[in-house]
FINU-236775 format. One record per residue (C-alpha): x, y, z; residue in three letters. Coordinates in steps of 0.02 Angstrom, whole numbers. Layout:
N
+--------+--------+--------+-----+
:      u :      v :      w :   r :
+--------+--------+--------+-----+
:      X :      Y :      Z : Ala :
...
+--------+--------+--------+-----+
end
This chain:
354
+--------+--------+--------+-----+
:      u :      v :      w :   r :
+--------+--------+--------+-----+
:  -1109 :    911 :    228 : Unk :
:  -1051 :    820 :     68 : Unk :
:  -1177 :    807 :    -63 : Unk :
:  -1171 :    621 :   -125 : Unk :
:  -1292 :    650 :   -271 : Unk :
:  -1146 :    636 :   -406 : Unk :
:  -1097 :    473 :   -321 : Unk :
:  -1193 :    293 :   -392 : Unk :
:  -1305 :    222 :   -255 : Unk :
:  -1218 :     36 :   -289 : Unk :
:  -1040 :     23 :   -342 : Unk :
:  -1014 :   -124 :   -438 : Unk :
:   -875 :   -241 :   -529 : Unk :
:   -730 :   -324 :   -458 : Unk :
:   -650 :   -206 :   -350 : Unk :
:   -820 :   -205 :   -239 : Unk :
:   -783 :   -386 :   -161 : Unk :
:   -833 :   -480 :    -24 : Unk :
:   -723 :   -549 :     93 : Unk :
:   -792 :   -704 :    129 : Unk :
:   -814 :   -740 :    -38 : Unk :
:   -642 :   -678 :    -84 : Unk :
:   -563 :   -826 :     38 : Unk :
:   -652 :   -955 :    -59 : Unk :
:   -593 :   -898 :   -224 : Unk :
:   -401 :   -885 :   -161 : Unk :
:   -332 :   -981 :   -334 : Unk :
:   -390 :   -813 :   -423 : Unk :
:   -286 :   -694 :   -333 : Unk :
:   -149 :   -832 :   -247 : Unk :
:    -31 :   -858 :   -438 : Unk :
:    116 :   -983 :   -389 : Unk :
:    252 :   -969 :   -493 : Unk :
:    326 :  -1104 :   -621 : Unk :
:    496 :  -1170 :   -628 : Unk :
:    529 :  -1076 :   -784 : Unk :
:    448 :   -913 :   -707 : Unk :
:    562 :   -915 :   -569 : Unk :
:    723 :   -955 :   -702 : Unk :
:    675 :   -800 :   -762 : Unk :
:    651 :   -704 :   -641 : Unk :
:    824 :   -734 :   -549 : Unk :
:    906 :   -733 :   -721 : Unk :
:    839 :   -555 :   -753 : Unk :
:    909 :   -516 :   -592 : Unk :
:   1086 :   -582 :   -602 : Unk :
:   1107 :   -494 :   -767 : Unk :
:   1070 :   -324 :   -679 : Unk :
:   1174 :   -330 :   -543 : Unk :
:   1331 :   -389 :   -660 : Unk :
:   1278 :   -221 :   -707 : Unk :
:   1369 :   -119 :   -556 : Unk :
:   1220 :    -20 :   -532 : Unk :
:   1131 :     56 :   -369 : Unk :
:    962 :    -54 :   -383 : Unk :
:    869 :    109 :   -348 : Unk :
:    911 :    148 :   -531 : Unk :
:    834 :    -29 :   -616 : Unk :
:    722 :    -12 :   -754 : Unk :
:    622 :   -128 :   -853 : Unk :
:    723 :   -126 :   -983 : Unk :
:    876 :   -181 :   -852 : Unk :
:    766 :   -327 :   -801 : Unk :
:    720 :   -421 :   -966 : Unk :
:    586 :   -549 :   -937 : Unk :
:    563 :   -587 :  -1134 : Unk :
:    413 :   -716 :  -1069 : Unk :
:    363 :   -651 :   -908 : Unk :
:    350 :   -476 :   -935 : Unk :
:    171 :   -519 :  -1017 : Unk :
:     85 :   -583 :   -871 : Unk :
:    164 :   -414 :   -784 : Unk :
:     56 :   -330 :   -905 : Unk :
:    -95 :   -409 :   -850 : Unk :
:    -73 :   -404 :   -670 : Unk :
:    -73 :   -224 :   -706 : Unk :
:   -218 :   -233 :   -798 : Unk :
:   -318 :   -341 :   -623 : Unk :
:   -213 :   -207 :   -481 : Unk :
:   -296 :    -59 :   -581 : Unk :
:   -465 :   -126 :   -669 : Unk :
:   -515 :   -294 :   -578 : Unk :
:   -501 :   -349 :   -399 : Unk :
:   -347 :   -221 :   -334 : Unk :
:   -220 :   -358 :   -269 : Unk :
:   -152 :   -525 :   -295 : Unk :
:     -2 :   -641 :   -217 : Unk :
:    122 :   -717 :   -328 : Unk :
:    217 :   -872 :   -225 : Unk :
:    358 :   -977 :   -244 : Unk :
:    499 :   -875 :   -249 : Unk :
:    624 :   -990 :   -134 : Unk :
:    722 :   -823 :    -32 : Unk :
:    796 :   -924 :     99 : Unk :
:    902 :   -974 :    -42 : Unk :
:    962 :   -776 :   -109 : Unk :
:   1045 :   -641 :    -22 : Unk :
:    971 :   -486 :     16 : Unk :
:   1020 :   -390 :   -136 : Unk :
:    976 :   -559 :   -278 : Unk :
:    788 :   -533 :   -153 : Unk :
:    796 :   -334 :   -179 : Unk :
:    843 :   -352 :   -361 : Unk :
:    689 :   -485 :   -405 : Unk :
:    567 :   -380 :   -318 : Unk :
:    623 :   -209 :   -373 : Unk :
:    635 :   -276 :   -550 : Unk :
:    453 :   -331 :   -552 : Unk :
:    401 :   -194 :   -472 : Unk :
:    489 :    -91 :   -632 : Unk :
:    376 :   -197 :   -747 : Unk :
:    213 :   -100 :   -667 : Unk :
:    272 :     45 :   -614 : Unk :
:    393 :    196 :   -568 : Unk :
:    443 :    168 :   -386 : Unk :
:    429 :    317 :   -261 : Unk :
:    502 :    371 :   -125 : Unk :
:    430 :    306 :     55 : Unk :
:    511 :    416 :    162 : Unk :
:    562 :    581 :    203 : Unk :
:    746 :    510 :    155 : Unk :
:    702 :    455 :    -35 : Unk :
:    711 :    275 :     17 : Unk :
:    612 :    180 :   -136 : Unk :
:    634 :     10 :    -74 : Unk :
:    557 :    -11 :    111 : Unk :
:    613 :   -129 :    261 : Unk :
:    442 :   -163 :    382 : Unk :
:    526 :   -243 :    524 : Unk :
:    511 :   -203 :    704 : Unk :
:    628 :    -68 :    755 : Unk :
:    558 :    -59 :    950 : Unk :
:    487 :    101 :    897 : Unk :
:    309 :    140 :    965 : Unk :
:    149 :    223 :    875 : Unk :
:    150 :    336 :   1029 : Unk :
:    265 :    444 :    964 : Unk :
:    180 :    547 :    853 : Unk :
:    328 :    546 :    726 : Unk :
:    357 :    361 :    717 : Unk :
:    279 :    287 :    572 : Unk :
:    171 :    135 :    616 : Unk :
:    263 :     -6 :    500 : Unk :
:    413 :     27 :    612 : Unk :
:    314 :    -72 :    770 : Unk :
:    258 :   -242 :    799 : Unk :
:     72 :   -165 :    830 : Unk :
:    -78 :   -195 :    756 : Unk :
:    -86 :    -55 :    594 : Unk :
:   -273 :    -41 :    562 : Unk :
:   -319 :    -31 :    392 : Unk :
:   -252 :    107 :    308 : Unk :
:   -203 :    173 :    128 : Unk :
:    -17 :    200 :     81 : Unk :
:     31 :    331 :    -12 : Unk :
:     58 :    260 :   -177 : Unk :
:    -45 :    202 :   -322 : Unk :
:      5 :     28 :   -313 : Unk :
:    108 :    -62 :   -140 : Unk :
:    209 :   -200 :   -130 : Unk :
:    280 :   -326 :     -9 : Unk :
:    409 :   -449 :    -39 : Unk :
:    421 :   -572 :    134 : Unk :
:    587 :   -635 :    178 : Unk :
:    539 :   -699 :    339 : Unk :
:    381 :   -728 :    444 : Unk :
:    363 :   -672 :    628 : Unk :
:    339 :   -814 :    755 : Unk :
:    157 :   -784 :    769 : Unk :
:     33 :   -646 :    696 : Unk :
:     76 :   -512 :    567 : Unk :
:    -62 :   -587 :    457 : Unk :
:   -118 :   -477 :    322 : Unk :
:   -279 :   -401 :    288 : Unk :
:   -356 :   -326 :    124 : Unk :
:   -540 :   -244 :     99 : Unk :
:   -628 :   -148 :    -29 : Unk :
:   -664 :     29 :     -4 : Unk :
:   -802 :     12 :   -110 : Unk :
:   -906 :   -140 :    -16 : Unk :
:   -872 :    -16 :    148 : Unk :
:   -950 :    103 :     28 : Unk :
:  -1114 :     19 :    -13 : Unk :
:  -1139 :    -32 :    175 : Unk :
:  -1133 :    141 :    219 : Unk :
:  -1254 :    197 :     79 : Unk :
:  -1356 :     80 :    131 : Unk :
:  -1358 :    107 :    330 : Unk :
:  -1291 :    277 :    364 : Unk :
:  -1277 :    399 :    202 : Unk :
:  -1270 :    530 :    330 : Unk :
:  -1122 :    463 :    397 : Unk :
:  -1044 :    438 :    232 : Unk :
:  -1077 :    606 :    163 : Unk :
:   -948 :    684 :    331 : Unk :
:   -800 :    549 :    219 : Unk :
:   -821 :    660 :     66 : Unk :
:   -781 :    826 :    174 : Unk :
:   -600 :    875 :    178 : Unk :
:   -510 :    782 :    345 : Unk :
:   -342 :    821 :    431 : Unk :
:   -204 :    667 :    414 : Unk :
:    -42 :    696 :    503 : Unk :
:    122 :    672 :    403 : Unk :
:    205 :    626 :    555 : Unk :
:    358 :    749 :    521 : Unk :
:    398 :    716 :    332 : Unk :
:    334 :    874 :    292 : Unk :
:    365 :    940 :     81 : Unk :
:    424 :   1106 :     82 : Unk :
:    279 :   1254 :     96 : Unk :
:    167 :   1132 :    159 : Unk :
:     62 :   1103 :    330 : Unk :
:    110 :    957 :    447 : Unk :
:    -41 :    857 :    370 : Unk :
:   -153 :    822 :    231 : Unk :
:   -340 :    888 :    219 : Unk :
:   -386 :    754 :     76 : Unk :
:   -565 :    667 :    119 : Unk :
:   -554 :    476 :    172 : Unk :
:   -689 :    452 :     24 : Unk :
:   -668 :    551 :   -160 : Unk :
:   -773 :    519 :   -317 : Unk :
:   -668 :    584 :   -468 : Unk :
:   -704 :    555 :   -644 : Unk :
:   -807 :    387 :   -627 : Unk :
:   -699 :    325 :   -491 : Unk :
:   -718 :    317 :   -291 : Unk :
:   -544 :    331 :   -229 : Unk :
:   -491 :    315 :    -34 : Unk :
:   -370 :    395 :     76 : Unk :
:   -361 :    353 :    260 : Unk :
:   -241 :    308 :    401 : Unk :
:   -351 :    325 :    576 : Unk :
:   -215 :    330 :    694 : Unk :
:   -127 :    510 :    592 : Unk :
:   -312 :    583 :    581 : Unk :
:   -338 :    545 :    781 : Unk :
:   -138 :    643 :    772 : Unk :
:   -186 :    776 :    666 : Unk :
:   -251 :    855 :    797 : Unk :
:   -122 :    902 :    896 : Unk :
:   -118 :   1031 :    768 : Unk :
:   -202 :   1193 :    820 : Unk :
:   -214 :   1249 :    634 : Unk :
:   -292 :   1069 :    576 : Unk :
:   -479 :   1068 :    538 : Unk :
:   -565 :    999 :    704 : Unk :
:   -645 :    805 :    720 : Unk :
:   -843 :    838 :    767 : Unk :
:   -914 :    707 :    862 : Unk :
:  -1006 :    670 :    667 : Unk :
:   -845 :    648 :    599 : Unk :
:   -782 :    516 :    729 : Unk :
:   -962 :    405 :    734 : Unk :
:   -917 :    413 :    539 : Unk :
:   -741 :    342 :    565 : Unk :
:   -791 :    225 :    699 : Unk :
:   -932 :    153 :    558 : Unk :
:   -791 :    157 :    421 : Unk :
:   -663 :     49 :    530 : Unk :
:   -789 :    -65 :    588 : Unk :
:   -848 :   -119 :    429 : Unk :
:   -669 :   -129 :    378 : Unk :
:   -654 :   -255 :    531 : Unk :
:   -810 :   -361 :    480 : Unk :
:   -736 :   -533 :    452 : Unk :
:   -881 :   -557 :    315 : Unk :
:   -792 :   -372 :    216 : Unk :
:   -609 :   -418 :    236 : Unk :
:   -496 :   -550 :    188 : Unk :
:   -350 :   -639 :    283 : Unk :
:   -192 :   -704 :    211 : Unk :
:    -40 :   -748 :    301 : Unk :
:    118 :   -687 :    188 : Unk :
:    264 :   -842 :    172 : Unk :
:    438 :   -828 :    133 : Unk :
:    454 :   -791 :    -56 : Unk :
:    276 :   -723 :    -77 : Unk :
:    250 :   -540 :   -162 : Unk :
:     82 :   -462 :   -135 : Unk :
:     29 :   -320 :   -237 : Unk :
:   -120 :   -217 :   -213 : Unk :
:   -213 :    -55 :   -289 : Unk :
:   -192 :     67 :   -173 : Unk :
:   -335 :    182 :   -230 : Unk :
:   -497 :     46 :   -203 : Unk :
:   -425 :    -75 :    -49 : Unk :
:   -362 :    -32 :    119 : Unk :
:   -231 :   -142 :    173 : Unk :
:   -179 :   -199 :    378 : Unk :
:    -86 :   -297 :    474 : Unk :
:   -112 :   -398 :    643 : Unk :
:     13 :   -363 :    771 : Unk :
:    161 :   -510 :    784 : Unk :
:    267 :   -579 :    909 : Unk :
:    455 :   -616 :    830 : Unk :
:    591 :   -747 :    854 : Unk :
:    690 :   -720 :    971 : Unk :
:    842 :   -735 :    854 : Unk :
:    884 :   -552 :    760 : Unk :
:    924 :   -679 :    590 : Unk :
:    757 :   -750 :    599 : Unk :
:    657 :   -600 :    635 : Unk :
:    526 :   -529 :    533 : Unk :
:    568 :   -444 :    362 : Unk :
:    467 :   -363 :    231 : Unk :
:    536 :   -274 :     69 : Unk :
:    414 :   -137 :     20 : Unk :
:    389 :    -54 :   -153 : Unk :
:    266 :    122 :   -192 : Unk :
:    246 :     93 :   -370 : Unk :
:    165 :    217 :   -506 : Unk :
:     96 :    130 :   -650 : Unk :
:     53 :    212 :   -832 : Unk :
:   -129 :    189 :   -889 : Unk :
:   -209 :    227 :   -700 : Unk :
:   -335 :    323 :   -658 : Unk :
:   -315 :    509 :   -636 : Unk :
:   -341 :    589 :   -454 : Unk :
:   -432 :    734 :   -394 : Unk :
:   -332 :    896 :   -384 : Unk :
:   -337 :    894 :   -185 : Unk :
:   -221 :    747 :   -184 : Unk :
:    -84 :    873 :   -228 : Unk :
:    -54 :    919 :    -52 : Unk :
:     18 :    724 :    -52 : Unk :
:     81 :    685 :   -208 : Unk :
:    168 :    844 :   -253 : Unk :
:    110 :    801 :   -427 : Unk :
:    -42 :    719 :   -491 : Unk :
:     36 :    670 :   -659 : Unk :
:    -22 :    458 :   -713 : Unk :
:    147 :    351 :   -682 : Unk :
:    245 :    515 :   -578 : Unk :
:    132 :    526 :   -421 : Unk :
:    146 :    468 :   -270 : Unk :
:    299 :    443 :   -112 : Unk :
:    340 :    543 :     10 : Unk :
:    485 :    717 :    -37 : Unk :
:    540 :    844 :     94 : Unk :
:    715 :    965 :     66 : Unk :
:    811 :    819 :    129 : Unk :
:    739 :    698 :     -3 : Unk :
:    880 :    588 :   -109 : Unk :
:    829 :    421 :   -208 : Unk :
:    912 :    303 :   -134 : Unk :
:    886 :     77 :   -128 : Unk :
:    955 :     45 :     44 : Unk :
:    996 :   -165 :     41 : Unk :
:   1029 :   -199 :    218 : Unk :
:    963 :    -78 :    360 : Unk :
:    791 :    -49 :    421 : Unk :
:    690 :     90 :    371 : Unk :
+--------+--------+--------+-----+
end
C-alpha cells in the first residue's frame, strides 16, 4: 500500500473548493463578455480566416486580441493557480457559422495553450454530440453517447467546451475538486486513499501509441513536486480488465473507487452549471474532475446538441510525474498531452462529429 506520509494532511487554497459554496459565488467563475470583448473577439476571427488557413494551424499571433489577450493571461493564471475553471458567456453563436464558432474558440484557446490531439485521428478540435454510439462497446468513447459520463479527467492539461446548442433536457455539467475528495478521504478512510496512490489499469479504448499496452497504469491520485494531480475515468478502469495482462481490481481497490465517486457525487462537493449557447467553459484538468448528466435531444438533427471541444497545453504549468509518460508521450510544460497512435495527423475537422 501507498505510503501517504509525503502527502499534507489538509490541502488548502482555491483549487480545494466546496461545491455548495462554489454555486453561491457563481459571479467569480461565470465572466460575461462586453460588447467590445465580443468586437474583438469575432474581429480576431474574421482576420484569420481571410487568411486561407486550416484552423488547426491558428496561433496567437493569427488571432490578435491587442485588449483581450490580457485577461487570457489571467484566466491562465486562475485555470492553473486558483480555482481550475471558469465560464465566459455571451458569445451570440446562433448568429455565426460553424467555422466564424470554430475560429473564436480555437483562437482563444491559442491564447492559453497548444491544442492536442483528442483522438486516435489527430483531431484537435472535438464535436461531443450524440452519435447513437453506446459505452457498451468497449471501444466507443463515452462523449460519443447521450449517457451519463461520471466524473472523469480528460487527457489534457487544460479542456474546453464551446456550446452551440443545448439538448432538450439534461446534459448539465458538473465540476469538483480532486483535492476536497482528497481531504474527505484523509479524513474518513486514509486506508482507502493510500490504494489511489498505487499504480491502476485505465483502458485506452483502442487508441493505442505505438509500443504501448492497451491501457494506462497511472494512479487516480499522484503527489508530484508540491502538487496532488488526478487521473481517472471509472468506466475504462472497470474495462481495463478485460485485459489479461492489466494489473487486477482487489475488492480494496473497488471500495476505494466506490468512496472516490461518491464523494465526487455529493451535491455539497460538486457544482452544477447548465452550459448555454455561446458559453466557453474552461477548466484545469490536473485538480477538477469534470461530468456530464445524460440528455434527451430535439428531435430535429439542426437543433440537436453540439459541443466544440479543445485539449489545450499551457506554458508556465505544473510539471507531471514521469509515469504520466505512458499517456502523454511526452511530459514536456506546453507539449503534453492528446491522444497519437501510427495513424495520427493534426487535423480541425469544421463540420462532422467526432
Amino acid at each position: 500500500m501507498a505510503d501517504l506520509g509525503s502527502v499534507p494532511e489538509l490541502l488548502e487554497g482555491p483549487a480545494a473548493w466546496i461545491g455548495v459554496e462554489m454555486a453561491g459565488r457563481s459571479d467569480e467563475w461565470i465572466v460575461r463578455l462586453s460588447g467590445d470583448q465580443v468586437a474583438e473577439l469575432e474581429a480576431a476571427a474574421r482576420h484569420f480566416l481571410s487568411l486561407g488557413r486550416d484552423i488547426g494551424e491558428i496561433t496567437a499571433a493569427d488571432f490578435p486580441l491587442p485588449t483581450f489577450s490580457a485577461y487570457l493571461s489571467s484566466l491562465k493564471d486562475r485555470l492553473l493557480h486558483g480555482i481550475g475553471f471558469e465560464v465566459l458567456r455571451g458569445l451570440p453563436v446562433a448568429s455565426y457559422d460553424q467555422r466564424m464558432a470554430a475560429a473564436i474558440f480555437c483562437g482563444v484557446g491559442a491564447h492559453l495553450g497548444s491544442a492536442r490531439s483528442q483522438n486516435a485521428d489527430g483531431h484537435i478540435l472535438g464535436h461531443v454530440r450524440d452519435t447513437g454510439a453506446s459505452s457498451a462497446n468497449p471501444e466507443t468513447r463515452i462523449y460519443l453517447t447521450s449517457e451519463r459520463q461520471t466524473f472523469h479527467t480528460d487527457s489534457a492539461d487544460i479542456v474546453g467546451l464551446m456550446c452551440l446548442r443545448d439538448a432538450q433536457s439534461g446534459g448539465d455539467s458538473l465540476l469538483v475538486s480532486a483535492l476536497s475528495i482528497y481531504n474527505r478521504m484523509r479524513r474518513e478512510r486514509p486506508d482507502l486513499l493510500a490504494l489511489l496512490f498505487e499504480p491502476i489499469a485505465t483502458d485506452r479504448r483502442g487508441e493505442v501509441p505505438p509500443g504501448q499496452e492497451p491501457f494506462t497504469t497511472i494512479p487516480v491520485l499522484s503527489w508530484h513536486d508540491g502538487h496532488l494531480t488526478v487521473y481517472y475515468q471509472r468506466q475504462y478502469i472497470e474495462s481495463a480488465q478485460r485485459f489479461d495482462s492489466a494489473p487486477r481490481l482487489t475488492d480494496a481497490h473497488r471500495e476505494a473507487l466506490d468512496l472516490f465517486d461518491a464523494l465526487a457525487n455529493d451535491p455539497e462537493l460538486h457544482v452544477r452549471m447548465r452550459l448555454e449557447p455561446g458559453d466557453i467553459q474552461f477548466v484545469y484538468n490536473h485538480s477538477q474532475l469534470h461530468d456530464r448528466t445524460d440528455f434527451v435531444d430535439w428531435p430535429e438533427p439542426a437543433r440537436r446538441r453540439h459541443l466544440l471541444r479543445l485539449w489545450l497545453s499551457p506554458e508556465g504549468d505544473r510539471e507531471l510525474p514521469d509515469v504520466f509518460r505512458q499517456r502523454y508521450g511526452t511530459i514536456d510544460v506546453g507539449r503534453r498531452g492528446g491522444i497519437v497512435t501510427e495513424r495520427t495527423v493534426l487535423s480541425a475537422p469544421i463540420d462532422v462529429a467526432t
